[in-house]
N, C-alpha and C positions, 0 to 999 in steps of 0.2 A: 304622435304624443311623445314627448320627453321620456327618457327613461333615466331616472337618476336613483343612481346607490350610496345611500348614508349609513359609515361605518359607525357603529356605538348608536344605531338612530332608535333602540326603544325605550332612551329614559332623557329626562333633559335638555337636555340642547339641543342633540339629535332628532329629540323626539318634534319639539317644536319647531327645526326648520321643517322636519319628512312633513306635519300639517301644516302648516302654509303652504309647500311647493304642492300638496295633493291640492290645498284648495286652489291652487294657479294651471291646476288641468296636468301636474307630471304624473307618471306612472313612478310610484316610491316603491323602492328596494327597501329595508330595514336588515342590516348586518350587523348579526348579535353572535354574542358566544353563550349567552342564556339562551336556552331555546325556550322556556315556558314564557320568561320576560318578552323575548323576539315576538313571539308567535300571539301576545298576546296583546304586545302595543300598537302589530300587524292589523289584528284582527280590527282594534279600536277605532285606529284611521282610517282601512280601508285601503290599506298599504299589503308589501308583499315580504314574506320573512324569505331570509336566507342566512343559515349558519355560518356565520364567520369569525373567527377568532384570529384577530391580525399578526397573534403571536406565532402563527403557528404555519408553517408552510404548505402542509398537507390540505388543514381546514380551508387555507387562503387560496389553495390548485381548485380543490372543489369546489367551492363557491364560484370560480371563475367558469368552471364547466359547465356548472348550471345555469347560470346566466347567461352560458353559450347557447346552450342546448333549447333551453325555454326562450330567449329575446332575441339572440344573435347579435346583439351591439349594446352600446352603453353610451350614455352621451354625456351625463352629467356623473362626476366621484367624487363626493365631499368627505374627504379623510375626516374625521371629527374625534374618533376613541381618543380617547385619551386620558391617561392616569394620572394623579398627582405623587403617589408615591408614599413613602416614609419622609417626615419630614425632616432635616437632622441642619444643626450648625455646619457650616462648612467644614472647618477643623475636625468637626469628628465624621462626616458623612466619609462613606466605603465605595470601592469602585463595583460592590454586590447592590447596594441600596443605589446609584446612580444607573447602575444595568437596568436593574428591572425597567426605572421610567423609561430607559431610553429603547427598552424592546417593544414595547407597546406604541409611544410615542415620535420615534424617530424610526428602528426597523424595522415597523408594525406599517408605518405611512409608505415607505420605499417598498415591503413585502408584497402591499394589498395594489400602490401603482404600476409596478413592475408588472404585475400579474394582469390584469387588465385593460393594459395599453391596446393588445390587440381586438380587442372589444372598443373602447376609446374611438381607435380607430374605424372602423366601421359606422361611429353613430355620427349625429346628424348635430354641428358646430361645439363640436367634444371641448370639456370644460373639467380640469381637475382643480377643486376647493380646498387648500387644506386650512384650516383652523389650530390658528397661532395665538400668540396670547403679549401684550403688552410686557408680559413678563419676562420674556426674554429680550426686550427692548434696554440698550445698553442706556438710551437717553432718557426714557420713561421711568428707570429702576432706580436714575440717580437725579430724578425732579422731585424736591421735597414736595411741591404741590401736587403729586401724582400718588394716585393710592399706592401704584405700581414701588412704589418708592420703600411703601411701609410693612414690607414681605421680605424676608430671606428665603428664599427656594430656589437653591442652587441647580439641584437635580430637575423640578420640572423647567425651571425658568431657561436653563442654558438645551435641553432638549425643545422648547420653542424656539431659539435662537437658529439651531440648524433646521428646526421646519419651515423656519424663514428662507435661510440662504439652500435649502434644498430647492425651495420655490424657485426660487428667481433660477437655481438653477437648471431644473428641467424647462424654464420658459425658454432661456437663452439658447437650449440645445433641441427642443423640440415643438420647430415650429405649428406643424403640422394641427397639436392641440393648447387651450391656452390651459396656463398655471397661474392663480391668484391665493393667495394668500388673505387670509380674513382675522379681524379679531374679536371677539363677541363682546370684551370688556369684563369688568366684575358684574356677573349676572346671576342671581338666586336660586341656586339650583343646589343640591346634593352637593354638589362638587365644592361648592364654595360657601358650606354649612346654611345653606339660604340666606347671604347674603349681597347687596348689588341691588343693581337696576333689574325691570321685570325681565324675565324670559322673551317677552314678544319683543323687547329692547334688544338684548343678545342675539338675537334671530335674524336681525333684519340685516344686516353685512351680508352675510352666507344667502339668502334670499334674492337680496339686489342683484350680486352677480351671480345666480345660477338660473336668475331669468330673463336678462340680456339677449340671450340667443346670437343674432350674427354681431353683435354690436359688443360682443364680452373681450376686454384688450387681455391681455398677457403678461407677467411678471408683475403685478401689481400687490401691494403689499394695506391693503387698509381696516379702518373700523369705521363705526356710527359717523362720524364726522368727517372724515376725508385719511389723507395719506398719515400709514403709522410710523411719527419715526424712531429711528433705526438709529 
């Protein structure tokens, strides 16, 4: 059985791929820093809670021990947490309101992969997912036809930008597991005041490839429709 760990998986997007990949036969991990929300979106699916706060080194060491201790490998890591931030004009946004998204967002992604590589390694056609967002698409942000177009969000938009090129670039240096990069699109959830296409729409990128298995390629960057570009 697959063993796959979704960070940020007990509300939204997370929540929706952890049921689908349960209903595709994985064994779901749910990594929360709520533990009543974790343990209790856990309980719903049929999934397994494990405390993880991506911000945090300490929470991020434990979680990995215990995944050691109880599974002994990991095969599937869909980075998924992710903030949006304080919203601010560029001219006035602070390198304080830029930090936060980017400890969650971009240190939080590096913290929680770092940490788990050698679990990665162990499991059986290891797959790290991380969940990017059109937003940081230099080509998408400047197509009047693209909703992507009709947003200022410097802070989360240019923190997806380097969860992109981080992608591509653990793919090019570690061949050993693959690295794909997903983007859900604008999809209804919390995050996006319920606005967008359904949830089960957002879901199915991160799905497609985390169920490939020996067939999953490397450094691949897409959404619903094919390659996102860049």
């Amino acid at each position: 059985m697959t063993t796959t760990l979704i960070t940020g998986g007990n509300r939204g997007l997370g929540h929706e791929i952890a049921r689908r990949l349960i209903e595709a036969g994985h064994s779901v991990w749910i990594g929360a820093r709520n533990r009543a929300g974790g343990q209790e979106a856990a309980a719903r699916l049929g999934a397994h809670f494990l405390p993880l706060d991506v911000t945090d080194d300490a929470s991020v060491d434990a979680a990995a021990a215990t995944l050691r201790d109880q599974v002994g490998h990991l095969d599937i890591l869909i980075n998924n947490a992710g903030i949006l931030g304080e919203v601010a004009a560029p001219e006035d946004m602070t390198a304080d309101q830029l930090r936060v998204v980017y400890e969650t967002n971009v240190f939080g992604l590096v913290r929680v992969t770092h940490a788990f590589l050698p679990l990665l390694r162990n499991g059986n056609n290891p797959s790290v997912i991380n969940v990017t967002s059109g937003m940081g698409s230099f080509t998408l942000t400047q197509d009047p036809a693209r909703v992507e177009s009709q947003y200022t969000l410097a802070a989360y938009g240019s923190s997806k930008s380097a969860v992109t090129m981080l992608t591509t670039q653990y793919a090019k240096t570690i061949p050993d597991i693959r690295f794909n990069a997903v983007d859900p699109g604008q999809t209804a959830t919390e995050f996006t005041g319920h606005v967008g296409q359904s949830i089960e729409e957002g879901a199915e990128t991160a799905v497609r490839i985390a169920t490939l298995g020996a067939a999953t390629p490397t450094g691949t960057v897409t959404d619903r429709v094919g390659v996102l570009p860049w």
